[in-house]
DRENKOL-486111 format. One line per field, with one value per residue (C-alpha): residue in one letter; x, y, z. Coordinates in Angstrom, 3 decimals, padded with zeros to 6 digits. Layout:
BEGIN
rest <- c(a;...);
x <- c(X;...);
y <- c(Y;...);
z <- c(Z;...);
end
This chain:
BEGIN
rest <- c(x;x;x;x;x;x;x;x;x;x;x;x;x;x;x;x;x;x;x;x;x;x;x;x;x;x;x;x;x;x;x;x;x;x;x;x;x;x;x;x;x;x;x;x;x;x;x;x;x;x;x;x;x;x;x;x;x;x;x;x;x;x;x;x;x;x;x;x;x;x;x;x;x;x;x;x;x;x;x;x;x;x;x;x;x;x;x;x;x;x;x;x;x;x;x;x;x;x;x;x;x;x;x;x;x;x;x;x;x;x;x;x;x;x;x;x;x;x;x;x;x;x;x;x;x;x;x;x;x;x;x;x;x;x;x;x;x;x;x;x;x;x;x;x;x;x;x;x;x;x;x;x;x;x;x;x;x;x;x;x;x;x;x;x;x;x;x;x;x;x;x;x;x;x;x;x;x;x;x;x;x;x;x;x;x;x;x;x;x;x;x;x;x;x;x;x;x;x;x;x;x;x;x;x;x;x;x;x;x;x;x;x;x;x;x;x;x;x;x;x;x;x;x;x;x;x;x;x;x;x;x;x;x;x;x;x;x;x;x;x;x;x;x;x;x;x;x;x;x;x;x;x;x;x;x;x;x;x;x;x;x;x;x;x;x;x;x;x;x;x;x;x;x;x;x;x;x;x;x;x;x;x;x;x;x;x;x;x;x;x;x;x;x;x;x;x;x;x;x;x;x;x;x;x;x;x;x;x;x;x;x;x;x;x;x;x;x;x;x;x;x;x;x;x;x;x;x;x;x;x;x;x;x;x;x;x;x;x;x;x;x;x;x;x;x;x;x;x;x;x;x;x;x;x;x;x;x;x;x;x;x;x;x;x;x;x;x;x;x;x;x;x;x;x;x;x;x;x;x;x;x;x;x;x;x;x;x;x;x;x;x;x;x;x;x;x;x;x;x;x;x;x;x;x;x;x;x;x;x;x;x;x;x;x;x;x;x;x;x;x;x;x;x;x;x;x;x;x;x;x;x;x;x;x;x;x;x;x;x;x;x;x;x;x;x;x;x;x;x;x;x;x;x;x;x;x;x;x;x;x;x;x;x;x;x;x;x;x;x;x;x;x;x;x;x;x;x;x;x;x;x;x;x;x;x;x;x;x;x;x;x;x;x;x;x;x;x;x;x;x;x;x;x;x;x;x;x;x;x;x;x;x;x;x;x;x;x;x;x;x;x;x;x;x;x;x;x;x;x;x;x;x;x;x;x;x;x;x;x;x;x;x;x;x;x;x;x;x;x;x;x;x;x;x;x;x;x;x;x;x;x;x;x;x;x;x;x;x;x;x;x;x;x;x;x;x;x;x;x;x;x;x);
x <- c(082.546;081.299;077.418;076.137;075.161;078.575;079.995;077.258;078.226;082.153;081.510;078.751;081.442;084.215;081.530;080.532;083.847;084.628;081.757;082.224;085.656;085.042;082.346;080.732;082.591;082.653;085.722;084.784;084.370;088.435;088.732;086.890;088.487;086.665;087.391;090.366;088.388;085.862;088.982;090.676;087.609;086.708;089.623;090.186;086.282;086.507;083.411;080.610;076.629;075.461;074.072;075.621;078.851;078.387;080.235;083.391;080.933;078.147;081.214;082.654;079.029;078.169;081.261;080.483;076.837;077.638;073.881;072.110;070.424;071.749;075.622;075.269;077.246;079.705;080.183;081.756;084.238;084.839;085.611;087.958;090.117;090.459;092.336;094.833;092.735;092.008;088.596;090.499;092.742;093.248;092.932;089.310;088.698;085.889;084.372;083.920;082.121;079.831;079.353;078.410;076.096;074.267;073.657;071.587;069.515;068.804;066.725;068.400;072.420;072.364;073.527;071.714;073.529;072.556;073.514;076.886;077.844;077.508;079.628;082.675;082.694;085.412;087.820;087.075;090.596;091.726;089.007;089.428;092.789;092.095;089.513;090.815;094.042;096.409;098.514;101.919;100.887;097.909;096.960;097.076;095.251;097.430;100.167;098.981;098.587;102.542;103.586;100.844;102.186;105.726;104.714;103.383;106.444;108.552;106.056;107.026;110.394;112.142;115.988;117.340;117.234;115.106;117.861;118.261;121.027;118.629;116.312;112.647;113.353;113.485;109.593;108.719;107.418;109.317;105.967;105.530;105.693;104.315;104.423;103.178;103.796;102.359;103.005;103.700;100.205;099.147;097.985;098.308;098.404;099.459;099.521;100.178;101.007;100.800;099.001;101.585;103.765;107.491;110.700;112.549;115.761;118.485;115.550;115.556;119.246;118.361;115.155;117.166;120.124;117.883;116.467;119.590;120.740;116.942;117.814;121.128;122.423;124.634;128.097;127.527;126.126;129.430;131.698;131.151;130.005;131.687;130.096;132.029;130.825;132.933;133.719;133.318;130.273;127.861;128.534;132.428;134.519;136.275;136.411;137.794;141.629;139.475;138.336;135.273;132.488;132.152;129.188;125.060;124.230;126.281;126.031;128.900;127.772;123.595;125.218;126.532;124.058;121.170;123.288;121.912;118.154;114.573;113.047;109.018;107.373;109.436;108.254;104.759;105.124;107.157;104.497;100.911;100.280;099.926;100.972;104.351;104.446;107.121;108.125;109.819;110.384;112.653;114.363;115.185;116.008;118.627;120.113;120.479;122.490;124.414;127.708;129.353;126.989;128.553;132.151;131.312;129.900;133.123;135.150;133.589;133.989;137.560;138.267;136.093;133.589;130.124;129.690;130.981;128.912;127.515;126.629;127.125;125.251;122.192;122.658;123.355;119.855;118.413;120.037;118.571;115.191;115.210;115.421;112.725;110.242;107.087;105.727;103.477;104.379;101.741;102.863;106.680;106.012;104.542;108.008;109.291;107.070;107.693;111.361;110.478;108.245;111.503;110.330;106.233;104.402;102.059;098.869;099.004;101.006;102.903;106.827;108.402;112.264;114.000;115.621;119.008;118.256;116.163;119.165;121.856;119.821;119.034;122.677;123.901;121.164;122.184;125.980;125.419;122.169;121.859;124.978;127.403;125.224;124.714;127.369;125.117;122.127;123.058;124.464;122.060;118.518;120.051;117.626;118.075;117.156;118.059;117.149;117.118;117.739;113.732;113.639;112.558;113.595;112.951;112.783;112.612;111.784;112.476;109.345;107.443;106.641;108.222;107.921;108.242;108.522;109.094;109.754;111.713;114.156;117.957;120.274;123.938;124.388;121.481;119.221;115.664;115.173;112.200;112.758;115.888;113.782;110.981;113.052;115.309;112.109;111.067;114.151;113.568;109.753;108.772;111.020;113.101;110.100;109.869;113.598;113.689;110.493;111.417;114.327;113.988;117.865;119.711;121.891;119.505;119.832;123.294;124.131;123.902;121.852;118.290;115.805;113.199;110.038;109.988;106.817;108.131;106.032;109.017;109.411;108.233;104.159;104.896;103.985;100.874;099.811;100.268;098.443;095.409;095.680;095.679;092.795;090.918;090.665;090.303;087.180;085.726;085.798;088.400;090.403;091.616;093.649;094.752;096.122;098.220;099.580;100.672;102.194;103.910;105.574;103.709;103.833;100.039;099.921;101.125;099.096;097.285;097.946;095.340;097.487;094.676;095.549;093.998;092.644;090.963;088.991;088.125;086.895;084.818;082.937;082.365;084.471;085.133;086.374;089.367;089.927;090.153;093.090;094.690;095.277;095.579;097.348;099.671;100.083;099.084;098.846;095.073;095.441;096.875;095.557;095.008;095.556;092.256;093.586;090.854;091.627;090.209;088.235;086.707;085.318;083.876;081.898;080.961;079.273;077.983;079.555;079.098;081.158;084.393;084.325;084.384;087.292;089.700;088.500;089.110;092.779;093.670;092.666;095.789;098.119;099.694;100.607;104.108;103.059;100.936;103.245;105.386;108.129;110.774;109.323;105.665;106.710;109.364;106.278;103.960;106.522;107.045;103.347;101.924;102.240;100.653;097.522;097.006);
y <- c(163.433;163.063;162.493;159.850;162.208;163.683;160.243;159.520;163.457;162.147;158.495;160.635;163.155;160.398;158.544;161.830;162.690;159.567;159.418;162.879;162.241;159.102;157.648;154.265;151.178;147.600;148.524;151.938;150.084;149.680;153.740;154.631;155.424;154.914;158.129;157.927;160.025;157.282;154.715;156.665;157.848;154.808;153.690;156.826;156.692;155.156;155.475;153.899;153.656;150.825;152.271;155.170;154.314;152.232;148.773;148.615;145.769;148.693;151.088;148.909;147.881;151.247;152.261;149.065;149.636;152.847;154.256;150.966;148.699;145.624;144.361;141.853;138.988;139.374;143.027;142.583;139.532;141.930;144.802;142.022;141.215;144.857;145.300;142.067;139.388;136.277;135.127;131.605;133.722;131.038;134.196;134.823;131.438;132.114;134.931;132.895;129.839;132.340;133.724;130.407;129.142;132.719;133.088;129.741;131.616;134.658;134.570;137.318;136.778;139.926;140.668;142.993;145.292;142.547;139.298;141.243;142.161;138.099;137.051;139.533;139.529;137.273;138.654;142.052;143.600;141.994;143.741;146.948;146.944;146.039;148.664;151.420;150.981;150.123;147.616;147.799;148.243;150.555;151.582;148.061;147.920;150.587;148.773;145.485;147.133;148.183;144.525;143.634;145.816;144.500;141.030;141.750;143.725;140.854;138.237;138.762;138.480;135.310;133.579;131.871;127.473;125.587;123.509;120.175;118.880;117.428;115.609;116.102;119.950;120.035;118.839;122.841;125.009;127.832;129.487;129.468;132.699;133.485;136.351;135.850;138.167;138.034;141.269;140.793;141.455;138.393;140.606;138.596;139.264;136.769;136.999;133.871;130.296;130.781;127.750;125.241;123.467;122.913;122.309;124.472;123.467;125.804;128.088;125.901;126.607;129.405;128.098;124.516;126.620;129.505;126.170;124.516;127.926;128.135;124.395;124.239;128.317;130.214;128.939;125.335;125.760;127.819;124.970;122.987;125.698;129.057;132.957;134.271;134.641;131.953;133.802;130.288;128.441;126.974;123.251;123.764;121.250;123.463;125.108;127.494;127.688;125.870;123.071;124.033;124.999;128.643;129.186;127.785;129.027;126.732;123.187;121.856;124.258;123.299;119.476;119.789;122.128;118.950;117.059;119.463;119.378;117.926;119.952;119.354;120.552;123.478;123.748;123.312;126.204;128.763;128.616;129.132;125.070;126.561;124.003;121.846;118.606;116.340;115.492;112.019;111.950;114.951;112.906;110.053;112.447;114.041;111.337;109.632;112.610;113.673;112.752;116.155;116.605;112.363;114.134;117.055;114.637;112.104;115.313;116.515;113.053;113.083;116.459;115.547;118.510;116.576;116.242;112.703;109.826;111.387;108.640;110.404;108.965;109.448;112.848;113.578;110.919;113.898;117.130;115.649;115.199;118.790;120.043;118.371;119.739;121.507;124.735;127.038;130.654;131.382;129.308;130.435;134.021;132.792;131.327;134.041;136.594;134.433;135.551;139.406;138.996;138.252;134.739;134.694;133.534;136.535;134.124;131.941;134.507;131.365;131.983;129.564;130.723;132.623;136.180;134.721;132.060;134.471;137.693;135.468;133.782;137.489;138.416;134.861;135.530;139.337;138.247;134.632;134.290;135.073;132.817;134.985;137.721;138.164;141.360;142.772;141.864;143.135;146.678;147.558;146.221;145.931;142.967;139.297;136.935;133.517;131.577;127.812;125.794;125.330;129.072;130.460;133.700;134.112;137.760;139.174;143.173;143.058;144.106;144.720;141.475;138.262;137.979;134.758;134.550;131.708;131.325;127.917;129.541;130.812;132.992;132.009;132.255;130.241;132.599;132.895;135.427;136.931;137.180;139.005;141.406;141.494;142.802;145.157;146.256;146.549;148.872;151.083;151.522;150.860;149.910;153.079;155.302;153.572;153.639;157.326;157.989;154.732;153.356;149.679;150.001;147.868;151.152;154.066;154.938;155.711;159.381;162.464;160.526;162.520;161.360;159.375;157.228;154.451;152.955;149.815;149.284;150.189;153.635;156.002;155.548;151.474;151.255;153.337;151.207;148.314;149.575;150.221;146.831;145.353;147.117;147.119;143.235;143.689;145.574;143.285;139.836;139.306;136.241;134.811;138.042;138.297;134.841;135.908;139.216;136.694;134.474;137.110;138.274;141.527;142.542;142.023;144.696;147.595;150.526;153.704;157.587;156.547;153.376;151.171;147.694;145.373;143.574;146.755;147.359;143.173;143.686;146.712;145.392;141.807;139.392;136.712;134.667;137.441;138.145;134.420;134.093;136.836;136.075;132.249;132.079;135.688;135.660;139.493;141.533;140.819;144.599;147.205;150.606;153.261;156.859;157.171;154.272;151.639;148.058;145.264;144.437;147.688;148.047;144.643;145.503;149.137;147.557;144.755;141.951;139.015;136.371;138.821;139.541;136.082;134.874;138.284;137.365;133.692;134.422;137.216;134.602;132.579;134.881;137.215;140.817;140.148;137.236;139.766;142.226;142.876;140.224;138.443;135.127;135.637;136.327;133.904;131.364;132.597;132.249;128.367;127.770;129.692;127.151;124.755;127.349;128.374);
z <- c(066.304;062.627;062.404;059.926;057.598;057.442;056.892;053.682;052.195;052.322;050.624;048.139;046.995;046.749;044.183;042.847;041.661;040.275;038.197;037.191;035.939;034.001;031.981;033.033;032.112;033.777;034.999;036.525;040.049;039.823;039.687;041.929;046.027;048.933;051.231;053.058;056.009;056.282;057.190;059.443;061.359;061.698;063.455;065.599;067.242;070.729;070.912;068.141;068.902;066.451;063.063;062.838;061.113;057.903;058.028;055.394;053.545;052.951;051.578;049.015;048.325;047.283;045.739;043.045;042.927;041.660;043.262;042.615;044.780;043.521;042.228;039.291;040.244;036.779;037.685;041.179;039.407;036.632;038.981;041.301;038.168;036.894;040.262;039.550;041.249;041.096;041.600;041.872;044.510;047.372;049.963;048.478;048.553;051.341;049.455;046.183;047.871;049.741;046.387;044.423;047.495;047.110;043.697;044.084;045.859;043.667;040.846;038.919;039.502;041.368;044.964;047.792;050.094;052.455;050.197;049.133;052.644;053.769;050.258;051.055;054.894;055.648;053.571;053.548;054.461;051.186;048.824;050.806;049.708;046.172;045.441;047.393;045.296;047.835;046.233;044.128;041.250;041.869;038.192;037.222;033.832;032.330;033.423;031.893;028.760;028.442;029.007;026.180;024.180;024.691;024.350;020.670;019.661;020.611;019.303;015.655;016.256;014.051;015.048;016.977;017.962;020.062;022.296;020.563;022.169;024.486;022.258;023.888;024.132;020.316;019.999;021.045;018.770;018.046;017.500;021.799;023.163;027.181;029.604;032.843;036.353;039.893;042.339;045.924;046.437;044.573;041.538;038.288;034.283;031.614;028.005;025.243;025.849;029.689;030.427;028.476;030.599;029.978;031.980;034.438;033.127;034.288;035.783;038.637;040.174;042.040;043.298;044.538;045.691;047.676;049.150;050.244;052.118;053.536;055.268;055.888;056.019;054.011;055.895;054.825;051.638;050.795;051.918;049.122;046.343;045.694;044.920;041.984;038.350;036.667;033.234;031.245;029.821;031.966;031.324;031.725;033.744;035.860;039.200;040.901;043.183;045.843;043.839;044.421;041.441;041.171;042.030;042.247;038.555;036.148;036.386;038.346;041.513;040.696;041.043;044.206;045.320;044.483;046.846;049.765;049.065;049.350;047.186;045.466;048.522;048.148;045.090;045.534;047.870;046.378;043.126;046.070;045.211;041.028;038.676;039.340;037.308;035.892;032.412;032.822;029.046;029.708;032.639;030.561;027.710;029.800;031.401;028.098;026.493;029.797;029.219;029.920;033.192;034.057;033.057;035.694;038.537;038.036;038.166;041.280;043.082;042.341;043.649;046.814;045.805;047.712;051.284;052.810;051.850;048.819;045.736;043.032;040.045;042.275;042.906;038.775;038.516;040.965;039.222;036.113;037.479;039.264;035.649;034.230;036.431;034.820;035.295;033.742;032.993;035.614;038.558;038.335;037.952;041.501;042.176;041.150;042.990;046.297;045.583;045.527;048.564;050.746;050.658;051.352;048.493;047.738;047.198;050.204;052.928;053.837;054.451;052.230;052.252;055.019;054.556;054.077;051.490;049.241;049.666;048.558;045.932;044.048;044.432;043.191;040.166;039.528;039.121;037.768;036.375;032.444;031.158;029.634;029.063;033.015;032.966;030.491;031.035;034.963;033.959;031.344;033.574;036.558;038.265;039.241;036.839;035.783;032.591;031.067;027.490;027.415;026.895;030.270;031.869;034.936;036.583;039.723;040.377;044.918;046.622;043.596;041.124;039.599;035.605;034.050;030.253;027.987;024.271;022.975;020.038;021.959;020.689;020.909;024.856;025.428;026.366;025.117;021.682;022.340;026.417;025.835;023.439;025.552;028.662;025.738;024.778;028.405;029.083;026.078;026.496;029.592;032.410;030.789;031.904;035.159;035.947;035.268;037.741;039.984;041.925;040.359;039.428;042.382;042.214;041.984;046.033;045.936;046.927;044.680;042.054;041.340;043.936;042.366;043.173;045.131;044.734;046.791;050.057;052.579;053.621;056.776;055.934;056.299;059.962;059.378;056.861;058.696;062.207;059.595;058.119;061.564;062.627;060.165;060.188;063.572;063.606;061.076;062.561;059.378;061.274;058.073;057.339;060.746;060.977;056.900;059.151;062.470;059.825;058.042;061.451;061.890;065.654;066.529;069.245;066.704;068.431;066.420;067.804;070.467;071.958;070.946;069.859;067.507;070.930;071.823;068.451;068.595;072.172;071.039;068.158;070.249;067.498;070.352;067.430;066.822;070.935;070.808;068.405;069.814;073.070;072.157;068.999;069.162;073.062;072.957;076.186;077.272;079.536;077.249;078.089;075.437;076.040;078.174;080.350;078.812;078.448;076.174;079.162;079.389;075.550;076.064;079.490;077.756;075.012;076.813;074.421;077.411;075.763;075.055;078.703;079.896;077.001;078.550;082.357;082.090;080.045;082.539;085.438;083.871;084.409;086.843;086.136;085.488;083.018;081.284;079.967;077.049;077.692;075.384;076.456;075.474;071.969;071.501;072.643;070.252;067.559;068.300;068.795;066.313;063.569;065.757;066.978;063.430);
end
């Protein structure tokens, strides 16, 4: 077993050779990497006397400190958002109200090793993460710095109209120009007009149609709404040898698609409860010049296109409305980030679409999703994206990040100027050096092409990486990450190289709070034995934590042996109940 000075020589070289290899910076805390040892030995002991292992607080405390005995406040927010997050970051949210009600009590705005440890406690599987690097985008400053430098090469670019064939779309600046992206892992960059609000517009088709497939299921969406590209403007009135509209992407397929939907709470969800509004001007504005969208609808009642019962000049009232919707550049690059996080919105952990709904939605938007410049846009970047008259594009890069960019002047197929140059310019000097290292290209894992990259978080060290994440909240008490893991359907009684469970780590340390939840909440096994034959029950009675033993003796009481184990029933259970227990 490794002796506490062992552990201190391991975190001392770590900071050591950081320091050594870069000069001091506010942003220094961001390079440096806790040591890997440290984490796994601290998972693999099965044995701990208290005070000889330092806590995960004291490491990241002294891996920001940088050797000294306090952490301005400013430097640890500095050193959070050189790593992609939010301070405003609703998973943090515990972390930055301990923060506020401690600084009241310092005189200089500085933190102790004690003061730090109580601020960062309760989410400290989260900043573990973040500073050890672990997320997508794990160089994340560089990378921010490519997309600034695209967004300025593409700022100066002149052409093209803002859409005036809807009257309050024409009162835009031309002069507007916003890039805004969210990771899976919630980290965030924006650059320009980010914070302006404007309307959806065509950007919300795949969002209302990924919606009406997560309620109702691809079969009966598909009854009334075909899949193929249609080869003919958007706003056409025609459809396909079914008499159906061709597909969810131009408006005669978004029209009956609105017929299928409830949709703002959707909304609210899919951008982490960011920014959703409502321009009503833009409502009447559309309604007033929608005569071909009135020809469509008429055309679509005659051919018997909407499910029975259907009023029709509501539903067009309703399609018209679902396009005036406001967002921000930064809460749809959510939306759009909820997309490439297989439907959990990266800020919140909630599930928001199923599987289904958000597969056929980046398929519909790869074929579908760029006008008439889709087959282009599709073989040359080779990503699902969708964009709108008000001069949005919105992108979506699976398992990795949503972008959402907006600029009011179109080019001839309707699509935003400088978001078609900015994801040109993308391709040529950036995504081109990614897709050459990286299998972003929906078409780089076919055979016989060079092997490249994938930094996408699937992939044979997955499972490790999740038994870690899982214990490590475990041993910290952290019950607000377990309860994002339950919710994202991670199997709670994942087991490291020992067999021990998350339960067995909780029992040891004496967080009653996390034995509570999982027995209660994730209907775990309260007897699994690790490789030494040890149960929950036996950590807790080694280490003399009173109350765990009483919580696994009175749940064990509950149940009999067979009740106990591994069974199909258990877990479908804690699936239906978990909402409820959460």
């Amino acid at each position: 077993m490794f002796s506490s000075a062992v552990l201190q020589l391991l975190l001392t070289a770590s900071l050591s050779s950081q320091k050594a290899s870069s000069p001091p910076s506010a942003a220094a805390p961001h390079r440096l990497f806790f040591s890997h040892c440290v984490f796994l030995f601290l998972f693999s002991c099965r044995r701990r006397k208290a005070g000889i292992l330092p806590s995960l607080e004291d490491l990241l405390f002294y891996t920001i400190a940088e050797g000294q005995e306090k952490i301005p406040a400013h430097k640890f927010t500095t050193a959070l958002k050189a790593t992609g997050l939010r301070t405003g970051d609703p998973r943090l949210k515990e972390c930055m109200e301990m923060l506020k009600v401690t600084l009241k009590t310092t005189s200089d705005g500085a933190l102790d090793r004690h003061l730090f440890k109580k601020c960062v406690q309760s989410n400290i599987v989260l900043l573990t993460q973040a500073f050890r690097k672990k997320f997508v985008i794990p160089d994340f400053q560089p990378f921010c710095a490519h997309i600034d430098d695209l967004y300025e090469n593409a700022k100066n670019l002149s052409g093209g109209q803002v859409a005036d064939y809807i009257p309050q779309l024409a009162r835009f600046s031309p002069d507007l120009w916003a890039v805004a992206l969210c990771t899976v892992d919630g980290q965030r960059h924006t650059v320009g007009d980010t914070k302006v609000p404007f309307c959806l517009q065509s950007c919300v088709k795949p969002l209302k149609y990924a919606i009406a497939v997560h309620d109702h299921g691809t079969e009966y969406v598909h009854r009334f709404i075909g899949k193929e590209p249609s080869g003919l403007r958007f706003n056409k009135l025609f459809l396909n040898e079914d008499d159906k509209p061709h597909n969810p992407m131009v408006n005669a397929g978004a029209i009956v698609c609105t017929s299928l939907i409830k949709v703002m709470n959707f909304m609210n969800k899919l951008a982490g409860n960011e920014y959703v509004g409502f321009s009503n001007a833009t409502f009447q504005s559309e309604r007033e010049s929608g005569d071909r969208n009135f020809a469509i609808g008429y055309y679509l009642k005659e051919k018997k296109c909407f499910p029975e019962g259907t009023d029709m000049t509501s539903i067009l009232d309703f399609y018209f409305q679902l396009c005036s919707i406001e967002v921000t550049c930064e809460s749809a690059s959510v939306m759009a980030a909820t997309l490439a996080n297989g439907g959990f919105c990266p800020i919140t952990g909630e599930r928001v679409l199923s599987p289904e709904a958000v597969r056929n939605t980046l398929s519909l938007m790869h074929s579908c999703g760029m006008y008439d410049f889709s087959g282009q846009f599709a073989f040359h970047v080779g990503l699902p994206a969708k964009s709108g008259v008000a001069g949005g594009i919105l992108l979506v890069v699976p398992n990795v990040m949503g972008i959402m960019c907006w600029s009011p002047p179109l080019d001839k197929l309707g699509n935003s100027v400088r978001g078609i140059q900015f994801f040109s310019l993308s391709l040529d000097l950036f995504f081109q050096d990614l897709v050459s290292l990286c299998n972003f290209h929906n078409y780089d894992n076919l055979r016989h092409f060079a092997k490249k990259l994938d930094p996408r978080r699937e992939g044979g060290d997955q499972r490790v990486k999740s038994v870690i994440n899982l214990l490590f909240a475990a041993y910290t008490g952290d019950v607000s990450a377990l309860r994002r893991f339950a919710l994202s359907s991670m199997d709670m009684e994942q087991r490291d190289y020992d067999s021990r469970t998350a339960l067995h780590v909780a029992a040891a340390e004496g967080h009653a709070e996390v034995v509570r939840f999982l027995l209660e909440a994730c209907k775990v096994n309260p007897v699994p034995k690790d490789r030494w034959g040890n149960t929950p029950m036996d950590e807790a009675v080694h280490f003399g934590h009173h109350d765990v033993v009483t919580i696994l003796r009175d749940y064990h009481n509950q149940y009999s042996p067979q009740d106990t184990q591994d069974s199909a029933t258990d877990k479908q259970n804690a699936e239906k109940n978990l909402d409820g227990m959460l």
